[in-house]
TIGUTI-530585 format. One line per field, with one value per residue: x, y, z of N, C-alpha, C, O in turn; residue in three letters. Coordinates in steps of 0.02 Angstrom, whole numbers, plus 50000, padded with zeros to 5 digits. Example, Ala and Ser with C-alpha at 12.3 -4.5 7.8 and 13.67 -1.06 7.14 Angstrom:
BEGIN
nX	50660:50642
nY	49716:49888
nZ	50390:50354
caX	50615:50684
caY	49775:49947
caZ	50390:50357
cX	50660:50645
cY	49835:50002
cZ	50390:50394
oX	50712:50670
oY	49834:50057
oZ	50423:50402
resn	ALA:SER
//
This chain:
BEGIN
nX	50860:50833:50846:50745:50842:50832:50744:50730:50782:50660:50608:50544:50505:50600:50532:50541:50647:50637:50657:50617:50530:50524:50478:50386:50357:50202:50114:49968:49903:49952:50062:50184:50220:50326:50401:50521:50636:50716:50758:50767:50844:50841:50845:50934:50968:50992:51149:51093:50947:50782:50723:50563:50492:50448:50354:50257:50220:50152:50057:49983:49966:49848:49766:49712:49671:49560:49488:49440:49404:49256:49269:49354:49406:49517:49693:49732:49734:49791:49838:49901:50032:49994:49915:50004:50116:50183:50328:50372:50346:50418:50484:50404:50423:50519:50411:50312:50180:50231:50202:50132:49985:49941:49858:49898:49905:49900:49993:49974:50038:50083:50082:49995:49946:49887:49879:49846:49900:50020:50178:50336:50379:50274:50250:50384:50357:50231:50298:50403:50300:50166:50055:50007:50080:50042:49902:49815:49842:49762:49834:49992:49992:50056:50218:50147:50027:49837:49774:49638:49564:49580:49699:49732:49885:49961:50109:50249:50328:50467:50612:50733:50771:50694:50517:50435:50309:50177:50056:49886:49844:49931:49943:49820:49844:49931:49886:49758:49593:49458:49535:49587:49499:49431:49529:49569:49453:49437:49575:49559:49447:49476:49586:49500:49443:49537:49611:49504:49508:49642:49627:49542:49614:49722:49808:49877:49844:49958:49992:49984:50032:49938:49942:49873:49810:49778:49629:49587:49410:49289:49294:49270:49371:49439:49487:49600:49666:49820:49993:50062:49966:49921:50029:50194:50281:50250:50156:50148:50153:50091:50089:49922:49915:50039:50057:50093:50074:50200:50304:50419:50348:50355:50347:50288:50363:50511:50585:50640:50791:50843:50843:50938:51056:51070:51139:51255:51310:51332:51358:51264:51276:51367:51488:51345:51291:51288:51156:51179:51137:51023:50967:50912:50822:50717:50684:50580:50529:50442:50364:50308:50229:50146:50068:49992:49908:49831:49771:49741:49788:49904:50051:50092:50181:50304
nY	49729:49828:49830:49922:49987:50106:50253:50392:50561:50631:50752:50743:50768:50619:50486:50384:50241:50067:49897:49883:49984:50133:50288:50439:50602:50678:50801:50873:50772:50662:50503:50464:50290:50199:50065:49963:49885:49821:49655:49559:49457:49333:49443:49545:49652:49611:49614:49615:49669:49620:49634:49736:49670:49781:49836:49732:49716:49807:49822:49697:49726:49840:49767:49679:49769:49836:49723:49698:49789:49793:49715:49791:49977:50041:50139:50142:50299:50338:50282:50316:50438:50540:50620:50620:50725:50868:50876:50763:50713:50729:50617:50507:50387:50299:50289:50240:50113:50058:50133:50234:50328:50379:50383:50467:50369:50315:50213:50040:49974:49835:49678:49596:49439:49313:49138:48966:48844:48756:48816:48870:48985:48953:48806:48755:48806:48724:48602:48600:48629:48585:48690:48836:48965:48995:48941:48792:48636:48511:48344:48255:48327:48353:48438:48568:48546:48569:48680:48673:48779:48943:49030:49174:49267:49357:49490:49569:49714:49733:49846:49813:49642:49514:49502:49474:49332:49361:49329:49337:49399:49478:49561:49635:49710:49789:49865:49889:49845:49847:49897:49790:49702:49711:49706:49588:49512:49588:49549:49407:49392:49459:49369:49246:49288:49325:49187:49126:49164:49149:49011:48961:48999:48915:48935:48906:48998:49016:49061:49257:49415:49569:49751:49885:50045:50188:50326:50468:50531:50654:50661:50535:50387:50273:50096:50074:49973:49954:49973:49839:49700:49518:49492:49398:49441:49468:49343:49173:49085:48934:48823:48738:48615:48555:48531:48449:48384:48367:48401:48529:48643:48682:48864:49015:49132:49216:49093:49016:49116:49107:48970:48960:49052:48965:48849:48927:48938:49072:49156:49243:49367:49550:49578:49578:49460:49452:49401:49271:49271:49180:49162:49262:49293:49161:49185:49298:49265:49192:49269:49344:49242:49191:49338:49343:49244:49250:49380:49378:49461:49563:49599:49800:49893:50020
nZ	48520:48660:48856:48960:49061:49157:49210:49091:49114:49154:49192:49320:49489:49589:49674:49722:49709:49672:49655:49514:49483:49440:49534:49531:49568:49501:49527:49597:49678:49641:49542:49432:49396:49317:49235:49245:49146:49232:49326:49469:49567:49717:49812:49735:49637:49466:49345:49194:49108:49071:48901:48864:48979:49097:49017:48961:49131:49174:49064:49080:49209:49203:49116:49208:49318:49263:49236:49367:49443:49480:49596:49667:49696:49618:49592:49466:49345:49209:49073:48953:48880:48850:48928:49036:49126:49063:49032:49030:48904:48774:48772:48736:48684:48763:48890:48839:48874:48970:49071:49220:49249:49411:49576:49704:49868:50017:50059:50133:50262:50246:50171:50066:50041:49938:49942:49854:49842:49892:49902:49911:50033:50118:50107:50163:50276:50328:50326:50429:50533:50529:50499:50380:50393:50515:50498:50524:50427:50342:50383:50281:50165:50005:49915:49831:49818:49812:49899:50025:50047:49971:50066:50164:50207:50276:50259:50331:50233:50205:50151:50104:50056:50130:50130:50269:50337:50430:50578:50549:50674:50717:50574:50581:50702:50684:50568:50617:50671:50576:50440:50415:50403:50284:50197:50185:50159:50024:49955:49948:49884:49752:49718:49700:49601:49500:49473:49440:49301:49239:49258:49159:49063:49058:49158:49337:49446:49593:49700:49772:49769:49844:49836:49951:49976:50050:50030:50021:50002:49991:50140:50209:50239:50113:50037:49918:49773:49728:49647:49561:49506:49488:49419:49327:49414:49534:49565:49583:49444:49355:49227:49188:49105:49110:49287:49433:49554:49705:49695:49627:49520:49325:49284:49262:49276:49349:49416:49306:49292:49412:49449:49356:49423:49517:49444:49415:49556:49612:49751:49808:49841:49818:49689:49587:49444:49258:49152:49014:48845:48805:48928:48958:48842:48849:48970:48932:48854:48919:49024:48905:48840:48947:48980:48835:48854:48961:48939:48813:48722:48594:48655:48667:48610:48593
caX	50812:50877:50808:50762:50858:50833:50723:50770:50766:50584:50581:50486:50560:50619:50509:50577:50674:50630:50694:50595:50505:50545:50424:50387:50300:50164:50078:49890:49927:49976:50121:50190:50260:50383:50422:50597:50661:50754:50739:50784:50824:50882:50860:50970:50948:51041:51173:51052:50881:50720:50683:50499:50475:50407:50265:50233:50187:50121:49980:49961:49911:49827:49717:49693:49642:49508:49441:49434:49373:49198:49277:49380:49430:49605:49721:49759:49704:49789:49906:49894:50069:49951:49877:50056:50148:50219:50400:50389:50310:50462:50515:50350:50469:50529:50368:50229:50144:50262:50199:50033:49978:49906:49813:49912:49892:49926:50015:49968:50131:50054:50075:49913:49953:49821:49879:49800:49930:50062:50222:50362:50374:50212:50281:50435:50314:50200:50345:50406:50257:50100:50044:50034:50076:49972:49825:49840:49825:49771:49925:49990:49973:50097:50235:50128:49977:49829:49739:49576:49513:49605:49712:49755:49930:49989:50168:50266:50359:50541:50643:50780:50779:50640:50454:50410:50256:50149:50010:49836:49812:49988:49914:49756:49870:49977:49820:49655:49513:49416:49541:49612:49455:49423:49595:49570:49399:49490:49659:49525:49387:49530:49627:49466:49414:49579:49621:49476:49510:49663:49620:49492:49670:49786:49860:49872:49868:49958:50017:49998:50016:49918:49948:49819:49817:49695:49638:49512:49346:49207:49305:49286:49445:49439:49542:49602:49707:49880:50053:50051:49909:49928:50087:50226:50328:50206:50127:50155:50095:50105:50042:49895:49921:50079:50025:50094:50105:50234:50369:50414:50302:50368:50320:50296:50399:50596:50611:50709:50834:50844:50876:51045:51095:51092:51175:51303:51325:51324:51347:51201:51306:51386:51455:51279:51327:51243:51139:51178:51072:50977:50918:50857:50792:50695:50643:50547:50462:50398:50349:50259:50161:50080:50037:49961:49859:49804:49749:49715:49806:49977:50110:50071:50248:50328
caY	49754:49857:49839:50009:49986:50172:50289:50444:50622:50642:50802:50762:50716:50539:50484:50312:50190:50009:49842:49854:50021:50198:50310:50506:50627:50708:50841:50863:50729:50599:50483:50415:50230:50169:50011:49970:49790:49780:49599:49552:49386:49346:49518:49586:49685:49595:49655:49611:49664:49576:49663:49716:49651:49832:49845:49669:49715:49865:49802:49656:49749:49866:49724:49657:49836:49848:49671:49670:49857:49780:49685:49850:50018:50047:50187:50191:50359:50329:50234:50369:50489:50611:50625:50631:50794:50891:50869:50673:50714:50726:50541:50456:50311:50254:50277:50217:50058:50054:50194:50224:50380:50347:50431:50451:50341:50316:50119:50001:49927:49731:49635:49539:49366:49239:49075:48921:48796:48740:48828:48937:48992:48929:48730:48752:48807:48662:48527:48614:48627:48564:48749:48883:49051:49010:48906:48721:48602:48431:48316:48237:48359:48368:48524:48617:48519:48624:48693:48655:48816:48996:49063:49245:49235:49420:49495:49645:49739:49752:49880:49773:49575:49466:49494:49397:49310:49387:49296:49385:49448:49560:49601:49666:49747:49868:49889:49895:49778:49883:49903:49706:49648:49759:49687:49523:49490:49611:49486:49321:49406:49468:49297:49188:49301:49305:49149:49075:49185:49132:48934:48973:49016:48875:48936:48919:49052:48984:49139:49323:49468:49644:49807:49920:50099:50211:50368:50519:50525:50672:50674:50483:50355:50204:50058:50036:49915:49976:49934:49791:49644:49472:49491:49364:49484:49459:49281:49106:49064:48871:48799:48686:48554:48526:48527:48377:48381:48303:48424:48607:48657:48734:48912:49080:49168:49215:49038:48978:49163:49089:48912:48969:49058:48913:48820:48946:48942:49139:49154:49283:49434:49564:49572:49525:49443:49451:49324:49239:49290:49128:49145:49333:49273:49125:49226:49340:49208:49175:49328:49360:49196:49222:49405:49341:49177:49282:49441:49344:49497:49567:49668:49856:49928:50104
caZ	48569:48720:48914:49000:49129:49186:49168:49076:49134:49128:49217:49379:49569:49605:49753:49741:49663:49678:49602:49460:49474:49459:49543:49511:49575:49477:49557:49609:49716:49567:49540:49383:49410:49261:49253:49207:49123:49287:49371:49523:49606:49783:49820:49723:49542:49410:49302:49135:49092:49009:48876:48861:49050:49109:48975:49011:49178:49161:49023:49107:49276:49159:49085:49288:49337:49204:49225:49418:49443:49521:49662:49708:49670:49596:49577:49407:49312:49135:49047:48905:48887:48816:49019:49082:49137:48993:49035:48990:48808:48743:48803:48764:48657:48819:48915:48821:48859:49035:49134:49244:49302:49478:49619:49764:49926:50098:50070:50198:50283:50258:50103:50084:50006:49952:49917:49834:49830:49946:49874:49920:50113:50150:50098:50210:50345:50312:50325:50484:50585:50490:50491:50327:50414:50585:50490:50522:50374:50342:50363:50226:50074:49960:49884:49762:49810:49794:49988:50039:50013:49979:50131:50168:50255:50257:50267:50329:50181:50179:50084:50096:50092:50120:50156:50330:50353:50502:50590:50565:50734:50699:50554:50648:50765:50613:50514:50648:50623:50515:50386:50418:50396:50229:50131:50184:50110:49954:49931:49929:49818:49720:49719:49679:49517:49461:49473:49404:49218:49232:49241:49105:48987:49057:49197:49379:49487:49661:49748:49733:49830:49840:49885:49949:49990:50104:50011:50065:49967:50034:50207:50212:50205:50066:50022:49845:49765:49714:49640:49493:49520:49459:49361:49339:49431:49597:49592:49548:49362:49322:49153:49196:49090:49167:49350:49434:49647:49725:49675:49602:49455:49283:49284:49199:49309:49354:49430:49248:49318:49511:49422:49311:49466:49570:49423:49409:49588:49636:49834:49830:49859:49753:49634:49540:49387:49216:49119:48957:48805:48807:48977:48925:48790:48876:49036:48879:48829:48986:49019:48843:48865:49018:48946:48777:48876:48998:48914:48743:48681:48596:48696:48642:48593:48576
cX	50847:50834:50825:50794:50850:50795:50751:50743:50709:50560:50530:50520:50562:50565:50540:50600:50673:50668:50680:50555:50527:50485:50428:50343:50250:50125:50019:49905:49898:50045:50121:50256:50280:50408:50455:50592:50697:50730:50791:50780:50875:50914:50908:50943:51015:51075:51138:50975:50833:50691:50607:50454:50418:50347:50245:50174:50167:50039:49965:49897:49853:49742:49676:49636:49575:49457:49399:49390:49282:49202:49313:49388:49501:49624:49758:49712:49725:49867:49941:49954:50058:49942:49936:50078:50182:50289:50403:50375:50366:50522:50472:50385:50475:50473:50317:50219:50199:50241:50140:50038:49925:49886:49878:49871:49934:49960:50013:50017:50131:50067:50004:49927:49900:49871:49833:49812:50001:50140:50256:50381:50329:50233:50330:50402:50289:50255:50369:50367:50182:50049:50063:50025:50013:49891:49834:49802:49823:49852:49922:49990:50070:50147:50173:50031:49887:49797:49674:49530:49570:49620:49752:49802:49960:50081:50193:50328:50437:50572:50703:50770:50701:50588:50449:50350:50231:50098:49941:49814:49868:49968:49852:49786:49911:49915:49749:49610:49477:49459:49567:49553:49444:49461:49595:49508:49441:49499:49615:49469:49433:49555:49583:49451:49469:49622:49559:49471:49564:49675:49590:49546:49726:49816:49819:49881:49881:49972:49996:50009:49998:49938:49889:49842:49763:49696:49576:49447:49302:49212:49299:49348:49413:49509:49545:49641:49764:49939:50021:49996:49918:49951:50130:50276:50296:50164:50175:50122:50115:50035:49993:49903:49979:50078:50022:50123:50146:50293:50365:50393:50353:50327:50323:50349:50473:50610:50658:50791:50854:50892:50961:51087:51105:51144:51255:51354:51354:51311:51277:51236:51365:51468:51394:51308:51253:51224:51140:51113:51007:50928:50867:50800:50702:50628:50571:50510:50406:50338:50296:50225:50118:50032:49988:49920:49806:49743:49720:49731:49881:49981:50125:50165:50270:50320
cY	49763:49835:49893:49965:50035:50194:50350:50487:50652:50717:50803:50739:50674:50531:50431:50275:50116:49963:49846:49922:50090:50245:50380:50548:50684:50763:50828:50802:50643:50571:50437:50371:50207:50122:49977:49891:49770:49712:49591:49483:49368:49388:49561:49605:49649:49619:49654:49635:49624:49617:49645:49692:49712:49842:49779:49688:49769:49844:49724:49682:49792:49821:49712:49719:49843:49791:49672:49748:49857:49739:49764:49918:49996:50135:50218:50250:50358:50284:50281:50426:50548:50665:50640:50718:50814:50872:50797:50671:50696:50643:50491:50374:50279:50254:50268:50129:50041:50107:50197:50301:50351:50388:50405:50408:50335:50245:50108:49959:49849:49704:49587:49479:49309:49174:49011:48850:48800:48744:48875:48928:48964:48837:48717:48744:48739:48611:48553:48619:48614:48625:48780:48943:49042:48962:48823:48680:48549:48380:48253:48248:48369:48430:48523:48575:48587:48621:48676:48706:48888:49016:49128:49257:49322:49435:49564:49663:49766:49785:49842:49694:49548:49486:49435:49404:49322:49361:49364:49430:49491:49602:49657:49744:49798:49874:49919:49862:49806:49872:49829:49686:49647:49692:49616:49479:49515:49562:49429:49335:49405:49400:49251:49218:49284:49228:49082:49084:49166:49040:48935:48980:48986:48898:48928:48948:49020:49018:49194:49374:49524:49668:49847:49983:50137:50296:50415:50531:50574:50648:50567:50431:50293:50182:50065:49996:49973:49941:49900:49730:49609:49457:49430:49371:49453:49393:49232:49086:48975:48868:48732:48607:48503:48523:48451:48383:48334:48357:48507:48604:48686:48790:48973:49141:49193:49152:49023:49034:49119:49004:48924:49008:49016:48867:48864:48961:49024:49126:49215:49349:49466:49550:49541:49503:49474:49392:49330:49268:49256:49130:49202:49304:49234:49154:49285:49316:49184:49193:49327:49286:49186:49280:49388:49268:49212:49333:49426:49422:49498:49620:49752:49884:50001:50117
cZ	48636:48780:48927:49048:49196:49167:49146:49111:49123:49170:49286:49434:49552:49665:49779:49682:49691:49647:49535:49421:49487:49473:49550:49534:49539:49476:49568:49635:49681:49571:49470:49409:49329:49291:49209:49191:49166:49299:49416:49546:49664:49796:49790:49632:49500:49359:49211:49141:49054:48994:48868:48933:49089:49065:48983:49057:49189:49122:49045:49187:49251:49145:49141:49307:49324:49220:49276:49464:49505:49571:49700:49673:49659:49585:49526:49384:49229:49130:48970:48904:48871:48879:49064:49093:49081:48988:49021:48919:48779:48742:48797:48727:48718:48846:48889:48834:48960:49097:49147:49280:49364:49528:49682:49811:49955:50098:50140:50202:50290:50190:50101:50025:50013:49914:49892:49828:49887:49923:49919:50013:50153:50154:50158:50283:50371:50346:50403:50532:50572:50501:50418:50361:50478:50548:50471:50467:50385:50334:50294:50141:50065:49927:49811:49763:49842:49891:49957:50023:50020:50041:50118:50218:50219:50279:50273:50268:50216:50130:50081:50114:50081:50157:50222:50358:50405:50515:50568:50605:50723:50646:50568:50678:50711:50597:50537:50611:50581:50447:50357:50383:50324:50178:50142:50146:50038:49932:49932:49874:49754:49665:49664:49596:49478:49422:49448:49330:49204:49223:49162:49040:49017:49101:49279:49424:49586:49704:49736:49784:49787:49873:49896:50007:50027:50049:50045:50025:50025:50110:50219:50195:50160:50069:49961:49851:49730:49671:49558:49545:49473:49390:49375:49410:49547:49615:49568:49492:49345:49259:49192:49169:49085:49245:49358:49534:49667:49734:49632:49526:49403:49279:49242:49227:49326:49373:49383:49291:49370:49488:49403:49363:49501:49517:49423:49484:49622:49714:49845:49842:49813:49758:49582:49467:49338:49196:49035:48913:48810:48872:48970:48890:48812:48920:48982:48863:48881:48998:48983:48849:48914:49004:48915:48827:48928:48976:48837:48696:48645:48638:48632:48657:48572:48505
oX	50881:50778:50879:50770:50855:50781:50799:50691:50706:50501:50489:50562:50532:50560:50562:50579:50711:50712:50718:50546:50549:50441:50480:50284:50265:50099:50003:49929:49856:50088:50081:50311:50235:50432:50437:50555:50719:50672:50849:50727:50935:50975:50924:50911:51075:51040:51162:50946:50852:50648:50582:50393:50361:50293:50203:50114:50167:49982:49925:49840:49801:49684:49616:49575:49535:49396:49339:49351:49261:49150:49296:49374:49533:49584:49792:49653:49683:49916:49997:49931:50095:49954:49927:50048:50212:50308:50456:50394:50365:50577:50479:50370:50438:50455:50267:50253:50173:50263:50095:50077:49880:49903:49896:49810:49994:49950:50035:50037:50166:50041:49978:49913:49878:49892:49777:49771:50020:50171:50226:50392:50339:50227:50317:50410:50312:50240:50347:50395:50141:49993:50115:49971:49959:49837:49854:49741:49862:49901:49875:49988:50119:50113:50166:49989:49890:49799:49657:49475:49603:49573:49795:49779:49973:50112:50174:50372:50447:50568:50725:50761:50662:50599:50458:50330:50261:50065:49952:49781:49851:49968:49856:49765:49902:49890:49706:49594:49465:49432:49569:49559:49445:49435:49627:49515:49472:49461:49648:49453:49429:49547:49603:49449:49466:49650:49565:49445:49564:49719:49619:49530:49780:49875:49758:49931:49837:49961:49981:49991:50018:49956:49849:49875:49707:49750:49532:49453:49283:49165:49350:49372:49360:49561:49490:49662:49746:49933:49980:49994:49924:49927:50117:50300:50325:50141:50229:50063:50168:49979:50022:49900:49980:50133:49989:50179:50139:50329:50313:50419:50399:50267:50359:50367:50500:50662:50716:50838:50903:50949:51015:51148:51160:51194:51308:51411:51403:51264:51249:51194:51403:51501:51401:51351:51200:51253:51114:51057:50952:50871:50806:50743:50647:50566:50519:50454:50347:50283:50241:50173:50057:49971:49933:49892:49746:49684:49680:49696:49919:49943:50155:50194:50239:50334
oY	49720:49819:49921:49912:50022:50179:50369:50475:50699:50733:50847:50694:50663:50579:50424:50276:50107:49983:49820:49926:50104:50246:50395:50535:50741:50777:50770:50770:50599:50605:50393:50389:50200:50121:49960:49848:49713:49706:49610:49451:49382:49394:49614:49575:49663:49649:49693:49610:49595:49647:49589:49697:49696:49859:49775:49684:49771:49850:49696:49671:49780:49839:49725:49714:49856:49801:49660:49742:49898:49719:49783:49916:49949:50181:50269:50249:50375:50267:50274:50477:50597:50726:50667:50763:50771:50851:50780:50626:50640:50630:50439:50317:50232:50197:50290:50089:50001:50112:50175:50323:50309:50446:50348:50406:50343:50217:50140:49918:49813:49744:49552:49489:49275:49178:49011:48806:48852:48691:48912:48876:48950:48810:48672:48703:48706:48584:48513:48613:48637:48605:48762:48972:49071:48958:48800:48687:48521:48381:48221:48213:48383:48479:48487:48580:48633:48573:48669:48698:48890:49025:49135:49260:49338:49393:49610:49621:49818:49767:49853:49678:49560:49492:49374:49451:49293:49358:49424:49481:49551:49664:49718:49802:49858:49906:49950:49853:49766:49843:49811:49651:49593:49651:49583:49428:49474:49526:49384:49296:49362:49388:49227:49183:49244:49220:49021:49042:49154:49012:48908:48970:49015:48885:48936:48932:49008:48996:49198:49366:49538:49648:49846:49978:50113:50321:50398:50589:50554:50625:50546:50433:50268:50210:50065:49974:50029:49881:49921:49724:49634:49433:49400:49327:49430:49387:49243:49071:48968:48890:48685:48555:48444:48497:48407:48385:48274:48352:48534:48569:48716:48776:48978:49189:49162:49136:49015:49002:49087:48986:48906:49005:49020:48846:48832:48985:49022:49093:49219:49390:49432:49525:49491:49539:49499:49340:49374:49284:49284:49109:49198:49294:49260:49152:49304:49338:49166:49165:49313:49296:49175:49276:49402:49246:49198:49327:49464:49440:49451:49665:49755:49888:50030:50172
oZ	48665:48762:48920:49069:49255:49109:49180:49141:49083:49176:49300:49428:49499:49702:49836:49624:49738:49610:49494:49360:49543:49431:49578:49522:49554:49422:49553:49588:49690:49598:49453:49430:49288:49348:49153:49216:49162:49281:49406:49547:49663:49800:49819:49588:49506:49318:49171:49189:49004:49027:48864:48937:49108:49089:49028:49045:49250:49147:49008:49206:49282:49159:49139:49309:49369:49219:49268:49511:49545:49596:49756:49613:49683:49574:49522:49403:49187:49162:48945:48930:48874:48881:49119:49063:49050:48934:48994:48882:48754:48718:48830:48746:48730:48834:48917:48803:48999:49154:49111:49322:49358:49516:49699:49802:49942:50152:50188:50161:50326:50151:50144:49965:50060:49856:49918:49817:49915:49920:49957:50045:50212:50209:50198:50328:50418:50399:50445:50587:50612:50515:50390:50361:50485:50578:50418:50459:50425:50296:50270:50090:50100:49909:49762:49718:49883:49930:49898:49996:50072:50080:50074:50275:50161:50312:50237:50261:50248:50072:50024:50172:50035:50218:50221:50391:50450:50462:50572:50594:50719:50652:50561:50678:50722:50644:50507:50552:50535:50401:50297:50333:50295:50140:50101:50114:50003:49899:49907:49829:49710:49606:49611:49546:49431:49367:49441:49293:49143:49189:49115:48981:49012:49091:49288:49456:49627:49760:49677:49842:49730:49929:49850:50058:50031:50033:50085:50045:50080:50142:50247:50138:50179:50087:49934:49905:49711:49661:49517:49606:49417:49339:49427:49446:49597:49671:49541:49495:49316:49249:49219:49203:49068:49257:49330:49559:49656:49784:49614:49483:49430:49271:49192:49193:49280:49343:49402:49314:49349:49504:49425:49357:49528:49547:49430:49482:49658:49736:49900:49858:49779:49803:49547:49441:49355:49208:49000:48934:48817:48874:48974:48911:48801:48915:49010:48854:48877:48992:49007:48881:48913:49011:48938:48776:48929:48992:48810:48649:48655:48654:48579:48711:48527:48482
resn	UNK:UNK:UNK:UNK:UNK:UNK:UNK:UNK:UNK:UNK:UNK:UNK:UNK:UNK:UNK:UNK:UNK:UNK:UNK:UNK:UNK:UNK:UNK:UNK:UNK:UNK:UNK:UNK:UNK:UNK:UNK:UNK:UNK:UNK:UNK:UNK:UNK:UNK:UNK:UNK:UNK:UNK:UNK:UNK:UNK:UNK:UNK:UNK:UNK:UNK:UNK:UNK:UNK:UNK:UNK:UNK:UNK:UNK:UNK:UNK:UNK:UNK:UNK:UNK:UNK:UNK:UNK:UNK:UNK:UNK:UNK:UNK:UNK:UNK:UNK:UNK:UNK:UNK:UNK:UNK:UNK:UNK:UNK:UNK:UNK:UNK:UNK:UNK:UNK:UNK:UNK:UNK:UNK:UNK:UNK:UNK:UNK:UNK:UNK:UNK:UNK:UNK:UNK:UNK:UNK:UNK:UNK:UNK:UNK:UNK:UNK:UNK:UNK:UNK:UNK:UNK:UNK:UNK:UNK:UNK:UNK:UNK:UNK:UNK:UNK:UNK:UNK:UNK:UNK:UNK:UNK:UNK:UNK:UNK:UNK:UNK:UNK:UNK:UNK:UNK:UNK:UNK:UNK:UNK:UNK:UNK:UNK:UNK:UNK:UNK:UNK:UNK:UNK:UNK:UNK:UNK:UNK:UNK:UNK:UNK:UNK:UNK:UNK:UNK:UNK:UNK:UNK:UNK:UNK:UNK:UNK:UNK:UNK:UNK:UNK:UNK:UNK:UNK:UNK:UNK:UNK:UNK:UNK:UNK:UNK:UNK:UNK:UNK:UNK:UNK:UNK:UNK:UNK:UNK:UNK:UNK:UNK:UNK:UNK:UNK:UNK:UNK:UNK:UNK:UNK:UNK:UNK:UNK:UNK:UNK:UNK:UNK:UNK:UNK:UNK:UNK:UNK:UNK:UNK:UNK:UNK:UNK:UNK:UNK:UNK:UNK:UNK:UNK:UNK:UNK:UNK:UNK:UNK:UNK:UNK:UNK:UNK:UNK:UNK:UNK:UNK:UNK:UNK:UNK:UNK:UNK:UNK:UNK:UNK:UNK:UNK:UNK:UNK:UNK:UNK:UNK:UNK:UNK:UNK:UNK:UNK:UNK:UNK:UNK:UNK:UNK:UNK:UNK:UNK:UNK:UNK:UNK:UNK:UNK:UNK:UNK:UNK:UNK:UNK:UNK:UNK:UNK:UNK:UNK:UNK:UNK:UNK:UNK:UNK:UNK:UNK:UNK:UNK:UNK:UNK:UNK:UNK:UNK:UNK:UNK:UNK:UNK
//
């Protein structure tokens, strides 16, 4: 079993190339997103793929999309290669079960991150100034211990490097209170549904981030939701019935990847190395268990 690493010559512009995603433009003001077995860790794309990783997250957001549909709009239109542009027909092996056709939008330049648990950037914060991102916490909590109640700690998007945490009122100030106010109810309505279907099948959802887009409707602007939603790829997944505060959780996520680089000691800069079968292997498993607990389905294959 191969990873896309690429996509093929599907006949339509490039608009962008991401870590993980190749993006196309469609016409009628459409975009098909493909989503490659790339992974990525400490910013950089790794010389291996996880196979299966892009349909993963694809029918995972897919499943999200579908469930969550009555807290927001979304911008998928099909998942179907039937629906795509003719010039991909001939390629639907590689793109089936990985690709979304999508409605253009306007992306909003914020990351909207809900948290639930005291992990990650937000922990560091915490221990440095008994603050998560500007919202002061009881003293005394614990790494990974869960918050008091859902916080919405947003972030400006980097094409290179690391997302950094912006207080609310900056957010405000890029976005305008109208549409601030909008994505911030969103990213916690969002957060709480997801995260309570996900307890409901063993997991804990402690992070995530959305994207959301502005589109035109009958001369009026809307928000949707955008991008992938509450994939491995984009939150924190721990197994509940390991859930133990004090210390870093086992998860569903690249963490095991991030791990064998720190064991292998990689300075973070290239040359990126590759990974061992086993960790492939592993990271797959991950992956495909979160999928199938989640979605209580199988991974739909070419």
């Amino acid at each position: 079993m191969s990873p896309l690493l690429t996509t093929p010559a599907i006949g339509l512009p490039l608009l962008r190339r991401g870590k993980v995603r190749d993006v196309f433009e469609a016409g009628d003001d459409r975009l098909l997103i493909v989503a490659t077995d790339r992974i990525s860790a400490f910013d950089h794309v790794l010389g291996s793929g996880i196979p299966d990783k892009g349909r993963i997250l694809t029918q995972l957001s897919t499943f999200w999309f579908g469930r969550l549909a009555d807290v927001t709009p979304h911008h998928l239109l099909s998942t179907d290669v039937a629906d795509f542009p003719a010039s991909t027909h001939p390629f639907a092996a590689a793109l089936a079960g990985r690709t979304m056709l999508v409605r253009r939008t306007e992306p909003l330049p914020v990351e909207c991150v809900a948290r639930g648990y005291l992990e990650g950037s937000g922990w560091k914060d915490y221990q440095a100034t008994g603050t998560l991102c500007g919202h002061r916490l009881p003293t005394g909590l614990r790494q990974c211990d869960q918050l008091p109640t859902p916080l919405f700690t947003p972030a400006t998007k980097a094409e290179t490097g690391h997302d950094e945490n912006i207080s609310e009122a900056r957010a405000a100030e890029i976005l305008g209170e109208e549409v601030f106010d909008q994505v911030k109810a969103l990213t916690l309505a969002l957060y709480t549904a997801g995260a309570a279907h996900a307890a409901s099948r063993g997991i804990l959802v402690a992070d995530t981030k959305f994207e959301f887009g502005l589109v035109q409707d009958a001369g009026r602007t809307r928000v949707v939701l955008i991008d992938e939603i509450l994939t491995p790829d984009s939150s924190r997944f721990w197994p509940a019935d390991q859930y133990a505060p004090g210390g870093p959780q086992p998860s569903f996520d690249k963490q095991f990847v991030r791990e064998y680089l720190e064991r292998i000691q990689w300075d973070k800069q290239p040359p990126v190395p590759s990974l061992p079968d086993d960790v492939v292997a592993r990271t797959r498993d991950k992956y495909l268990d979160a999928f199938r607990r989640l979605t209580g389905a199988d991974l739909v294959e070419a």
